[in-house]
FIROPA-888058 format. One record per atom (N, C-alpha, C): x, y, z; atom name; residue number from 1; residue in three letters. Coordinates in Angstrom, 2 decimals. Layout:
FIROPA-888058
[[X Y Z] 'CA' NUM 'ALA']
...
This chain:
FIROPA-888058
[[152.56 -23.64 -37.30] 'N' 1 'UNK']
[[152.35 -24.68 -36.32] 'CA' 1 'UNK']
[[152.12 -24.13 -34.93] 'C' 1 'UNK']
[[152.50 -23.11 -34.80] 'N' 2 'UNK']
[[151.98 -21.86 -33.80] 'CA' 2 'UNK']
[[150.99 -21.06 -33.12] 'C' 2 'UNK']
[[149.91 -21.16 -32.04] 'N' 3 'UNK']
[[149.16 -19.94 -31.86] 'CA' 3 'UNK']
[[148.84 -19.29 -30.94] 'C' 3 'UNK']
[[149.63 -18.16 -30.63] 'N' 4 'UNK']
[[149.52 -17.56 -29.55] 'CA' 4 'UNK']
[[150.25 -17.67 -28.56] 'C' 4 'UNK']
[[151.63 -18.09 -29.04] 'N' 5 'UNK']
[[152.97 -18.98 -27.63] 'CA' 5 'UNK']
[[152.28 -20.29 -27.48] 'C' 5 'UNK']
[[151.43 -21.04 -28.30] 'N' 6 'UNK']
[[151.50 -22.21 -27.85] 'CA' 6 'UNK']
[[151.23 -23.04 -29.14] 'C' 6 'UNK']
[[151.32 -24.03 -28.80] 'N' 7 'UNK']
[[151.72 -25.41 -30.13] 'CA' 7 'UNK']
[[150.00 -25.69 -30.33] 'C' 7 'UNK']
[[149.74 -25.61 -31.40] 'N' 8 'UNK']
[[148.54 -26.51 -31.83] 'CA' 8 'UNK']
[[147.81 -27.92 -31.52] 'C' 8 'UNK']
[[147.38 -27.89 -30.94] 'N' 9 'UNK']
[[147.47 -29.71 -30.27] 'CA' 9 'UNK']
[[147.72 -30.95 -31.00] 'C' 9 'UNK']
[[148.70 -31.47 -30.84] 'N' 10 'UNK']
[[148.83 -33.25 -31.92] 'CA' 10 'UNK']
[[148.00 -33.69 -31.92] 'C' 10 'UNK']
[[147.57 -34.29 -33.22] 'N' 11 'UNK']
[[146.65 -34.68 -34.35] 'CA' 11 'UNK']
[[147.24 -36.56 -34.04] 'C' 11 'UNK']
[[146.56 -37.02 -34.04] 'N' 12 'UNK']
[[147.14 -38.91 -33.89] 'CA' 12 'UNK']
[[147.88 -38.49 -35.52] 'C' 12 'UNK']
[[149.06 -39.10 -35.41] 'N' 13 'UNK']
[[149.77 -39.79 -36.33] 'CA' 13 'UNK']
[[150.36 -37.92 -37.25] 'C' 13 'UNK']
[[150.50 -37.45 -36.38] 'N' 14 'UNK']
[[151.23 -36.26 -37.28] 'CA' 14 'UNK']
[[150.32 -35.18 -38.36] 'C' 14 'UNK']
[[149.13 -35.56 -38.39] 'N' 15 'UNK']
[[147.95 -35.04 -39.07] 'CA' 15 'UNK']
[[148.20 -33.59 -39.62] 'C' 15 'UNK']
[[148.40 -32.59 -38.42] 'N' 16 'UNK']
[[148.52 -31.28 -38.46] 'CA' 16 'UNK']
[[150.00 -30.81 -39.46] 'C' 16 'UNK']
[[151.34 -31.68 -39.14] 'N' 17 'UNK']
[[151.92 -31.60 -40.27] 'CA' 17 'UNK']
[[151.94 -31.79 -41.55] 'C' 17 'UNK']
[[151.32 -33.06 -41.90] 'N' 18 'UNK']
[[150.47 -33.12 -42.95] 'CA' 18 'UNK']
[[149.89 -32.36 -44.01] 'C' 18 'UNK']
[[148.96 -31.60 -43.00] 'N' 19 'UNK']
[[147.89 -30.81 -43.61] 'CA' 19 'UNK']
[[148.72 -29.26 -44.19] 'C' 19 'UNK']
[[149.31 -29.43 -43.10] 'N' 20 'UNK']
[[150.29 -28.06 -42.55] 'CA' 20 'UNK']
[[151.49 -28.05 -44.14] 'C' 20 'UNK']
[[151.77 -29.07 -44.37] 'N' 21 'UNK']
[[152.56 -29.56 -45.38] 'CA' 21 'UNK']
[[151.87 -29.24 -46.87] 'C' 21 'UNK']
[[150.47 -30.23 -46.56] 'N' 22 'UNK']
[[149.83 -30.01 -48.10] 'CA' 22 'UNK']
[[149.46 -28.37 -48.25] 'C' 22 'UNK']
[[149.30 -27.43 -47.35] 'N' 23 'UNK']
[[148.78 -26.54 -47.77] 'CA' 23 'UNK']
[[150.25 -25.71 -48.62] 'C' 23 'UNK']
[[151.30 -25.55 -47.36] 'N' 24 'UNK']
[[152.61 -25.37 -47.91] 'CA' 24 'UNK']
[[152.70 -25.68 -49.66] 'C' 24 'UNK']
[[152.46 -26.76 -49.71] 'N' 25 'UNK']
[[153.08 -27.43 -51.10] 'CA' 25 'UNK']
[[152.35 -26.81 -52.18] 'C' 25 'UNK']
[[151.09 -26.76 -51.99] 'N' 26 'UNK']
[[150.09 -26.24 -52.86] 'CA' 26 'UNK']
[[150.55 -24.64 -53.52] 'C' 26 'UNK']
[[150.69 -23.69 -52.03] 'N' 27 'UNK']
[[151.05 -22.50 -52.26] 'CA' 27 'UNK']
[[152.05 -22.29 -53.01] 'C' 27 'UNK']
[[153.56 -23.36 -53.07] 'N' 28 'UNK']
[[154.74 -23.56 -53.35] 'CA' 28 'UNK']
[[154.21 -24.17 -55.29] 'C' 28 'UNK']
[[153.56 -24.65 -54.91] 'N' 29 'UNK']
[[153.40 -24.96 -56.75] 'CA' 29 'UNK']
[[152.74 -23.78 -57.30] 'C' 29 'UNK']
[[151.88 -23.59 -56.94] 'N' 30 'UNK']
[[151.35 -22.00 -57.67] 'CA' 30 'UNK']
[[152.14 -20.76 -57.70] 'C' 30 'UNK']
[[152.52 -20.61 -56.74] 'N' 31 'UNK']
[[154.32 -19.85 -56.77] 'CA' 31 'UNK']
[[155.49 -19.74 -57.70] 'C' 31 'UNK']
[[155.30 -21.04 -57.62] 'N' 32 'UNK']
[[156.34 -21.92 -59.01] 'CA' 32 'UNK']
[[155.84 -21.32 -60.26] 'C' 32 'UNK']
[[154.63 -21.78 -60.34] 'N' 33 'UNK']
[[153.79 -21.10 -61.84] 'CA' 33 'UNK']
[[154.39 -19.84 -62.05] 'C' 33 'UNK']
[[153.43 -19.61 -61.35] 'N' 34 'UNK']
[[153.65 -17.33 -61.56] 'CA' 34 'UNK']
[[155.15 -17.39 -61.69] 'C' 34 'UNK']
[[155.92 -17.93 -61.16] 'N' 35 'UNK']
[[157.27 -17.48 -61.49] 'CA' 35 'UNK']
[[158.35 -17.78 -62.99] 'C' 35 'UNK']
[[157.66 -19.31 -63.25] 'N' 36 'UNK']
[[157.72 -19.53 -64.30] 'CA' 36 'UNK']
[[156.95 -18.90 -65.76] 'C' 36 'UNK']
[[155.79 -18.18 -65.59] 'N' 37 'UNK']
[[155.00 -17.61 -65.99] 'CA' 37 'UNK']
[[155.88 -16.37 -66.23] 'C' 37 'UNK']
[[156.56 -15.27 -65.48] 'N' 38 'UNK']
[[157.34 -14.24 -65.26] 'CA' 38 'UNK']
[[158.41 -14.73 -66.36] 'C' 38 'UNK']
[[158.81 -15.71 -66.21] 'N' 39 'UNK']
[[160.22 -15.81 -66.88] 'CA' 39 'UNK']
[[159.98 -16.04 -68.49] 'C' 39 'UNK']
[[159.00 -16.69 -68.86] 'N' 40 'UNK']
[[158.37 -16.59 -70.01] 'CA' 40 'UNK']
[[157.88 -15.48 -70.51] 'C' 40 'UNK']
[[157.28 -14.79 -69.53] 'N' 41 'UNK']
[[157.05 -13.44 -70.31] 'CA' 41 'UNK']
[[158.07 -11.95 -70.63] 'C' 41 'UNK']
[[159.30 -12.52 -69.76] 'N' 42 'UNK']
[[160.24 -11.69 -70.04] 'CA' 42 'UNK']
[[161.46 -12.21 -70.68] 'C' 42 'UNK']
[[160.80 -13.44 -71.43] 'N' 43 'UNK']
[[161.46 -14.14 -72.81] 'CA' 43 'UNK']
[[162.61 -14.77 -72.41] 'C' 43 'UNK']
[[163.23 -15.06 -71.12] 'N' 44 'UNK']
[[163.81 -15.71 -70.91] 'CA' 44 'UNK']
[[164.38 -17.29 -70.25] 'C' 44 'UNK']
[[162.62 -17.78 -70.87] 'N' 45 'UNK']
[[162.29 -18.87 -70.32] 'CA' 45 'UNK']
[[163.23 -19.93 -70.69] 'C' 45 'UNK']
[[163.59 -21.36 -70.33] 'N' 46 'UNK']
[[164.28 -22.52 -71.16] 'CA' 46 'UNK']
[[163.93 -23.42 -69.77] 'C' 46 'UNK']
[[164.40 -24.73 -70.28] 'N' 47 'UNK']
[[164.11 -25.50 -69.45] 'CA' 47 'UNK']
[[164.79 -25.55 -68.07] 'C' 47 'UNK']
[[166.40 -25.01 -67.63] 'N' 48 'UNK']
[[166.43 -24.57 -66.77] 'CA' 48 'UNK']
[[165.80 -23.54 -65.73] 'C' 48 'UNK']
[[165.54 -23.34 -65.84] 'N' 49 'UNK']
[[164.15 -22.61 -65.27] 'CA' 49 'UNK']
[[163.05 -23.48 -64.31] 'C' 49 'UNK']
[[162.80 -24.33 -65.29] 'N' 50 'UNK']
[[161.64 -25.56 -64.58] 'CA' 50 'UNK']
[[162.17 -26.39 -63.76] 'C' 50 'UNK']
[[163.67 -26.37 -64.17] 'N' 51 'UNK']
[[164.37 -27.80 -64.00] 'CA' 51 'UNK']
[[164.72 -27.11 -62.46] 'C' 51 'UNK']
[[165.49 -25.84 -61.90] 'N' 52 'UNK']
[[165.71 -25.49 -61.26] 'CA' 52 'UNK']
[[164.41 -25.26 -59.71] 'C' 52 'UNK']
[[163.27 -24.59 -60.65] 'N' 53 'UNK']
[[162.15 -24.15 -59.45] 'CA' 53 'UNK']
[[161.57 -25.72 -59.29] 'C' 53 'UNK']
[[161.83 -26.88 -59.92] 'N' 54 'UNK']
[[161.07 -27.77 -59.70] 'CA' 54 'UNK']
[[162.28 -28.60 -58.53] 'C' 54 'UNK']
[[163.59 -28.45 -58.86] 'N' 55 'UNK']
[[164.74 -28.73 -57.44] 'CA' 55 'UNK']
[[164.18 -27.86 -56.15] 'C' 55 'UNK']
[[164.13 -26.75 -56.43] 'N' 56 'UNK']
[[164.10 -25.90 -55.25] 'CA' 56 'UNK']
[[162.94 -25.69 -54.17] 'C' 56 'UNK']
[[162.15 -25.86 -55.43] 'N' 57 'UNK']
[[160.03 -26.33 -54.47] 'CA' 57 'UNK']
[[159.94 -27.42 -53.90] 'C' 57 'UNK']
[[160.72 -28.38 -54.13] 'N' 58 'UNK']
[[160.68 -29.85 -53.56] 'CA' 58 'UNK']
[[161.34 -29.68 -52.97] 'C' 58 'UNK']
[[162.24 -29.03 -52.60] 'N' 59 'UNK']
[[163.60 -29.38 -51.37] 'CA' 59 'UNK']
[[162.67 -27.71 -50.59] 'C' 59 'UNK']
[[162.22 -27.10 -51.15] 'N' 60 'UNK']
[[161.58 -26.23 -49.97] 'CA' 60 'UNK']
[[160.25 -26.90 -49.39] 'C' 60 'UNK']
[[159.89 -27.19 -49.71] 'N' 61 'UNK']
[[158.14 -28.82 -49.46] 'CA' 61 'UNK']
[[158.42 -29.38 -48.07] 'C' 61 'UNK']
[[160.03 -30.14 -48.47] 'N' 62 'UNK']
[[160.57 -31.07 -47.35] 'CA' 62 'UNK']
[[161.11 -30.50 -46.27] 'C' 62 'UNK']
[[161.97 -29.66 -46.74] 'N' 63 'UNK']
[[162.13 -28.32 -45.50] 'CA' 63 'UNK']
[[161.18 -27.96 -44.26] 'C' 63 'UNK']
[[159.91 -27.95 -44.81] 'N' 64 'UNK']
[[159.77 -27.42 -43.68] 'CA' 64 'UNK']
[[158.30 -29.09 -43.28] 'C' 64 'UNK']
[[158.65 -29.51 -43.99] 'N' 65 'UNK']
[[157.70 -31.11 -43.20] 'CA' 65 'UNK']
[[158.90 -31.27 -42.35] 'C' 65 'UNK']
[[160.31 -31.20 -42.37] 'N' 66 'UNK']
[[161.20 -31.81 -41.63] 'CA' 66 'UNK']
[[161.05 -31.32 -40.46] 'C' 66 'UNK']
[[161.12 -29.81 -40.94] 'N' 67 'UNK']
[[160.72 -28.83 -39.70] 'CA' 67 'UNK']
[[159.52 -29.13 -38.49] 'C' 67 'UNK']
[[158.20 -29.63 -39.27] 'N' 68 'UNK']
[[157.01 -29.88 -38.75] 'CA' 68 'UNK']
[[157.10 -30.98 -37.64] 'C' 68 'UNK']
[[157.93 -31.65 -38.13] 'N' 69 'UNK']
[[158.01 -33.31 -37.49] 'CA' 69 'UNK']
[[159.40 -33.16 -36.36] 'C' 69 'UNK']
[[160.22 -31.90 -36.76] 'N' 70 'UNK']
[[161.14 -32.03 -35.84] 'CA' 70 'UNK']
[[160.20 -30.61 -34.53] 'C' 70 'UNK']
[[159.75 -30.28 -34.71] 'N' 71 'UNK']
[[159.04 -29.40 -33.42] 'CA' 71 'UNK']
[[157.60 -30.56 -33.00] 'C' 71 'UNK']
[[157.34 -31.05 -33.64] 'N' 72 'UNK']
[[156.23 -32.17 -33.39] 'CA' 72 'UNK']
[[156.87 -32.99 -32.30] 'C' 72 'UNK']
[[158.12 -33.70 -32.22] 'N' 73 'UNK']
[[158.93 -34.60 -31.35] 'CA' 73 'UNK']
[[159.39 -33.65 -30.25] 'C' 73 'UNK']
[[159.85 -32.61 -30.65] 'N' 74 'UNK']
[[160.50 -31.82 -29.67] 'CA' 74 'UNK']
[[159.52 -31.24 -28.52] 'C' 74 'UNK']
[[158.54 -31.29 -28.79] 'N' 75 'UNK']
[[157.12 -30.96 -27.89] 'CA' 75 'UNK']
[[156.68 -31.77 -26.90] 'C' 75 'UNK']
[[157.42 -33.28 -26.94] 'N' 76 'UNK']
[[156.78 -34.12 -25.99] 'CA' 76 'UNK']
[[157.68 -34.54 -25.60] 'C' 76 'UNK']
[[159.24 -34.07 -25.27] 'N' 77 'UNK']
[[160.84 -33.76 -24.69] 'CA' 77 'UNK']
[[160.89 -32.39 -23.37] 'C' 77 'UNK']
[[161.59 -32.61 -22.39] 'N' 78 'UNK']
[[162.10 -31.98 -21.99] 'CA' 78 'UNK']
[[162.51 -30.42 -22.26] 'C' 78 'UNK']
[[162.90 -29.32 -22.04] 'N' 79 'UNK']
[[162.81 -28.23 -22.43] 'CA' 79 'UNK']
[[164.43 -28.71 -23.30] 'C' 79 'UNK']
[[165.45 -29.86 -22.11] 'N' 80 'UNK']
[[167.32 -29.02 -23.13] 'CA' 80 'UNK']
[[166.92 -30.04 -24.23] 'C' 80 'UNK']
[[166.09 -31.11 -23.72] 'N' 81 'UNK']
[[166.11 -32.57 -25.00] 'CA' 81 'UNK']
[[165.64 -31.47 -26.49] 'C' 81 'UNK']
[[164.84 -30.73 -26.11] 'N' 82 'UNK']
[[163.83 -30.43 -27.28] 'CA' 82 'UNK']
[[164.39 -29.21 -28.07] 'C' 82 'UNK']
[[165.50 -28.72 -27.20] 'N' 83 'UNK']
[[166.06 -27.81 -27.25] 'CA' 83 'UNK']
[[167.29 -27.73 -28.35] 'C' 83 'UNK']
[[167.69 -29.22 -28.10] 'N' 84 'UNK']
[[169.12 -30.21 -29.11] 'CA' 84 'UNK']
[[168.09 -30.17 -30.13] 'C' 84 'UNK']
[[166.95 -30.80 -30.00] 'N' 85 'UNK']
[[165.97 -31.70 -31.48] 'CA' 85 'UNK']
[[166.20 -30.29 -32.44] 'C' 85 'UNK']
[[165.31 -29.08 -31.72] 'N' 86 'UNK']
[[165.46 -28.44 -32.68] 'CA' 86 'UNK']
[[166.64 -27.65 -33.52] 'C' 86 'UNK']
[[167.77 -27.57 -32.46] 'N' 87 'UNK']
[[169.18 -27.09 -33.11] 'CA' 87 'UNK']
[[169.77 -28.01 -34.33] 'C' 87 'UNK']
[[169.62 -29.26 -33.55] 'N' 88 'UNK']
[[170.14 -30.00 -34.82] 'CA' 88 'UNK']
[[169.39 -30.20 -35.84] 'C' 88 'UNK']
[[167.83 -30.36 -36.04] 'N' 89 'UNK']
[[167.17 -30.19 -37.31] 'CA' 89 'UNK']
[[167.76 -29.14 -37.82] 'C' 89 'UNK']
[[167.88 -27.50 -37.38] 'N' 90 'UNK']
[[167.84 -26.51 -38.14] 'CA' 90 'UNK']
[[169.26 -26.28 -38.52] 'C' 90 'UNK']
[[170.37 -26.99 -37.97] 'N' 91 'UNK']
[[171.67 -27.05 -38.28] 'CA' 91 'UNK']
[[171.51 -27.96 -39.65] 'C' 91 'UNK']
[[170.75 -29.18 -39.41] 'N' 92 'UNK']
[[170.70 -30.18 -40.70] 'CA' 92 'UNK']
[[169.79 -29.57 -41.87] 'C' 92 'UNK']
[[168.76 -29.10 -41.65] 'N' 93 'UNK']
[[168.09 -28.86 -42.74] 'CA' 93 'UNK']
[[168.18 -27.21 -43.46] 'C' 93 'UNK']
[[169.76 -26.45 -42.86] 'N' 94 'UNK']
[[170.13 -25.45 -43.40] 'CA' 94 'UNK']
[[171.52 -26.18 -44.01] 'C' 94 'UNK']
[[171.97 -27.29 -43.49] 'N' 95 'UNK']
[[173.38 -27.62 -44.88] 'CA' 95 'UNK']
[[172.28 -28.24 -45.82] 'C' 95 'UNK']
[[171.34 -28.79 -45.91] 'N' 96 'UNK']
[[170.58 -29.28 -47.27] 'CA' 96 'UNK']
[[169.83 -28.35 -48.11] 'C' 96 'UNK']
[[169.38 -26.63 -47.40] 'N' 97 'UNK']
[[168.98 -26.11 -48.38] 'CA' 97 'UNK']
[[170.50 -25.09 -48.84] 'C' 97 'UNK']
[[171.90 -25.43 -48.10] 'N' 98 'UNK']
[[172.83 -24.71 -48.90] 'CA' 98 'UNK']
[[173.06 -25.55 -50.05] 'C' 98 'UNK']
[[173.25 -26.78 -49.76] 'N' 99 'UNK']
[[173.72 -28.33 -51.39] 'CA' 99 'UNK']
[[172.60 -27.99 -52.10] 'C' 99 'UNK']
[[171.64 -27.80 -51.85] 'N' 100 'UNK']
[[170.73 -27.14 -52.83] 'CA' 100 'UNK']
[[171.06 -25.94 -53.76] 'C' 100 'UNK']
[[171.03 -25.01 -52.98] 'N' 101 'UNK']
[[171.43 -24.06 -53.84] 'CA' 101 'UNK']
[[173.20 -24.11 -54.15] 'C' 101 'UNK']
[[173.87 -24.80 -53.86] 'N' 102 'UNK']
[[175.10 -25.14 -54.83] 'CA' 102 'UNK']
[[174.85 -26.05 -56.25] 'C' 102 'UNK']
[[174.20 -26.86 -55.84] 'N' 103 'UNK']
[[174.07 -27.54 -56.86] 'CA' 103 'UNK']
[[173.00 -26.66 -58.35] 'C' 103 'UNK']
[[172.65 -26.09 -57.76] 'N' 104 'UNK']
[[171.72 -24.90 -58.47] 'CA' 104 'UNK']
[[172.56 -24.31 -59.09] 'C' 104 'UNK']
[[173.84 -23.87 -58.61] 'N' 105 'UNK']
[[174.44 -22.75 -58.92] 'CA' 105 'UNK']
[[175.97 -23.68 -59.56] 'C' 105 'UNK']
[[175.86 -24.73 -59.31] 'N' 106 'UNK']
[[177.11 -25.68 -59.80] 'CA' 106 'UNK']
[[176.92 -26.25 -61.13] 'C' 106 'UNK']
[[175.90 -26.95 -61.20] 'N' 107 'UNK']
[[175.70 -27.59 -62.07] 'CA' 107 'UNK']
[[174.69 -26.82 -63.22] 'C' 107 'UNK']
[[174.78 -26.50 -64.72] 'N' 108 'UNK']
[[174.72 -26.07 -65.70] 'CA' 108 'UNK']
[[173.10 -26.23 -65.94] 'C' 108 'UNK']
[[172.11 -27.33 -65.82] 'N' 109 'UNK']
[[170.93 -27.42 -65.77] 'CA' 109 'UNK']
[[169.77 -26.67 -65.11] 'C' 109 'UNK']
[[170.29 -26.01 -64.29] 'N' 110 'UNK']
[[169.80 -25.51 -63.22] 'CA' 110 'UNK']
[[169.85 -23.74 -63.04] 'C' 110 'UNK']
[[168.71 -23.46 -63.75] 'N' 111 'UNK']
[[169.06 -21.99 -63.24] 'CA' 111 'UNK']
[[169.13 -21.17 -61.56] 'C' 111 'UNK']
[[170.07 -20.27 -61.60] 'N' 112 'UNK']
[[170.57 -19.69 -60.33] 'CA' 112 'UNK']
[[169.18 -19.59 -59.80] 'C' 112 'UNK']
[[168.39 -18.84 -60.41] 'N' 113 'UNK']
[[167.75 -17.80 -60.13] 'CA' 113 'UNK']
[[166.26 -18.63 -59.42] 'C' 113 'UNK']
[[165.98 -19.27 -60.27] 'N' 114 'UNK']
[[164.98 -19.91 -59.75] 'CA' 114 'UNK']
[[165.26 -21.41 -59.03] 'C' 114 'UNK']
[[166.51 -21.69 -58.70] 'N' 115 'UNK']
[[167.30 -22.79 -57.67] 'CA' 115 'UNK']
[[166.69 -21.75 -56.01] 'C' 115 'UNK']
[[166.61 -20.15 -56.44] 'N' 116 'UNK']
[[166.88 -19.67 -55.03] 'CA' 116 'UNK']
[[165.87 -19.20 -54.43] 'C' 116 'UNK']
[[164.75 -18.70 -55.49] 'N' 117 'UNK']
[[163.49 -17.97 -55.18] 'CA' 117 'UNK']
[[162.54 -18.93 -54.68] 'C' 117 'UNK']
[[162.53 -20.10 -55.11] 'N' 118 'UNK']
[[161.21 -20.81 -54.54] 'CA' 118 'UNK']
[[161.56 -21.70 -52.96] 'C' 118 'UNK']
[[163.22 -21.15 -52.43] 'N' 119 'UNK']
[[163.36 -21.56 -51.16] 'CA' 119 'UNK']
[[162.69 -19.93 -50.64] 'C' 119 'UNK']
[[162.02 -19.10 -50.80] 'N' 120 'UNK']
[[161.36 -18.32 -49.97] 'CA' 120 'UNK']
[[159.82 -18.01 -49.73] 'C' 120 'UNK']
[[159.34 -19.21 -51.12] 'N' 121 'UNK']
[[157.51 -19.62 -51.32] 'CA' 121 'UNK']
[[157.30 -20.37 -49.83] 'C' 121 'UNK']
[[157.86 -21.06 -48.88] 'N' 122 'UNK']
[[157.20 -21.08 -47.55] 'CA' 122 'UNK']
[[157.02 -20.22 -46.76] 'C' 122 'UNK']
[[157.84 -19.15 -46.56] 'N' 123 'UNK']
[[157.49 -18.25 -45.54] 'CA' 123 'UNK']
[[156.64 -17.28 -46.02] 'C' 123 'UNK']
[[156.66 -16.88 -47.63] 'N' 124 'UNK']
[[155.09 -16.39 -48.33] 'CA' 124 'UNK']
[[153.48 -17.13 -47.95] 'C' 124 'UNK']
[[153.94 -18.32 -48.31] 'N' 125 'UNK']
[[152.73 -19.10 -47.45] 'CA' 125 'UNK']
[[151.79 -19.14 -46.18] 'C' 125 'UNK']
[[153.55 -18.81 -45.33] 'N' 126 'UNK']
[[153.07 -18.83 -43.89] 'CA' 126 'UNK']
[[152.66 -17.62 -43.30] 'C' 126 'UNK']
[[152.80 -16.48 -44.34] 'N' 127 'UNK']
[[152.76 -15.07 -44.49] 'CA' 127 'UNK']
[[151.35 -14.45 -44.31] 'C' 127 'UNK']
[[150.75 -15.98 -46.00] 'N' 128 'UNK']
[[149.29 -15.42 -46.32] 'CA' 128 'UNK']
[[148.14 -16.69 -45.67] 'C' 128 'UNK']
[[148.76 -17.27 -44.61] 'N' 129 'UNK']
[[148.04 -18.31 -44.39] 'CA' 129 'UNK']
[[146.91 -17.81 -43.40] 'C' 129 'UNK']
[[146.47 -16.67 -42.61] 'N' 130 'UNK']
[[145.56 -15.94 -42.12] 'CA' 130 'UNK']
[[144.63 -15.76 -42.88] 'C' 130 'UNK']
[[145.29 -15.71 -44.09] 'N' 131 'UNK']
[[143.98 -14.74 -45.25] 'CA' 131 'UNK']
[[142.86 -15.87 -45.75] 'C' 131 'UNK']
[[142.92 -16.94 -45.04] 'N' 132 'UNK']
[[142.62 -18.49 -45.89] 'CA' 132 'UNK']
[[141.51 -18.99 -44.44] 'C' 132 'UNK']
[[141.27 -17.92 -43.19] 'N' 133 'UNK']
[[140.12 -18.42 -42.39] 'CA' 133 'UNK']
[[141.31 -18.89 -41.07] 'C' 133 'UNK']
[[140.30 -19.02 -39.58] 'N' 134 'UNK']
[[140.93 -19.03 -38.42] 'CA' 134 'UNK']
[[141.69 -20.29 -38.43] 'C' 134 'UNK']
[[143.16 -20.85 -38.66] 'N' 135 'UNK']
[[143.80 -21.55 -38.45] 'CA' 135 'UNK']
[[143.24 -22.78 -37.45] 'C' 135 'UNK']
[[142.55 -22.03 -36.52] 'N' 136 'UNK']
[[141.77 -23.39 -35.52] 'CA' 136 'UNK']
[[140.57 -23.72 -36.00] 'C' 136 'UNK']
[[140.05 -23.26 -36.77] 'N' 137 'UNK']
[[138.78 -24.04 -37.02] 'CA' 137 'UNK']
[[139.11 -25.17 -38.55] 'C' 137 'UNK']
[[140.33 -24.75 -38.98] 'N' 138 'UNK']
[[141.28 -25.45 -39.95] 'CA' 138 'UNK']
[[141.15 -26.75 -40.19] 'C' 138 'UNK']
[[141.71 -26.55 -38.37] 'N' 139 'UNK']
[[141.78 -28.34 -38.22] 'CA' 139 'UNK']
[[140.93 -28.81 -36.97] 'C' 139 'UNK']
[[139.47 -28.01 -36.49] 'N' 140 'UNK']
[[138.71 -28.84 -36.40] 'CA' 140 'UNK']
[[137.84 -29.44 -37.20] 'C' 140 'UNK']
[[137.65 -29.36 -38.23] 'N' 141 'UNK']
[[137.47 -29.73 -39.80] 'CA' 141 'UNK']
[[137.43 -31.41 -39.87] 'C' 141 'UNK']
């Protein structure tokens, strides 16, 4: 949502998160695959597995739309207003990806392993999102 020390310009109605979101999600399901793909081929596939990366891709999806929409508000605040917005999103939306991975790791359906790996398919995303053409001509599109 970043370029160059400065914010991307707002899109009417949140657009850039959006987009910013669908690309996220996309990367995050194909992620999912290959990983599920991995676990099958090293024979230790079962439905925990799916059941788990399919908890953990969705609660990593929302993660960072929450994220999107909480620096989206915080941008048209004051420096301390915007300053709270974002502490307390990242205070709130780090106890929801810990109940996540408890419940991953609590409850029997849910494998550990892939409850934990697909909370790190966004910042892979945001990693390889250069390799995909100039971010600004993205979203003059």
């Amino acid at each position: 949502l970043f370029l160059k020390g400065g914010c991307i310009p707002m899109e009417k109605n949140g657009q850039v998160v959006v987009k910013e979101t669908i690309y996220i999600a996309k990367i995050v399901v194909i992620l999912s695959l290959l990983t599920n793909v991995v676990f099958l081929c090293c024979g230790i596939w079962d439905y925990t597995v799916l059941l788990g990366n399919i908890l953990s891709a969705s609660f990593a999806v929302l993660n960072f739309y929450l994220m999107g929409k909480s620096v989206q508000k915080a941008v048209t605040k004051d420096e301390k207003e915007a300053r709270s917005i974002i502490k307390t999103s990242q205070s709130m939306r780090q106890i929801m990806l810990l109940a996540v991975v408890a419940i991953g790791a609590l409850v029997p359906i849910f494998s550990i392993w892939t409850t934990i790996i697909p909370l790190l398919f966004p910042r892979i995303a945001v990693a390889i999102r250069p390799l995909f053409g100039n971010i600004e001509q993205y979203y003059q599109q």
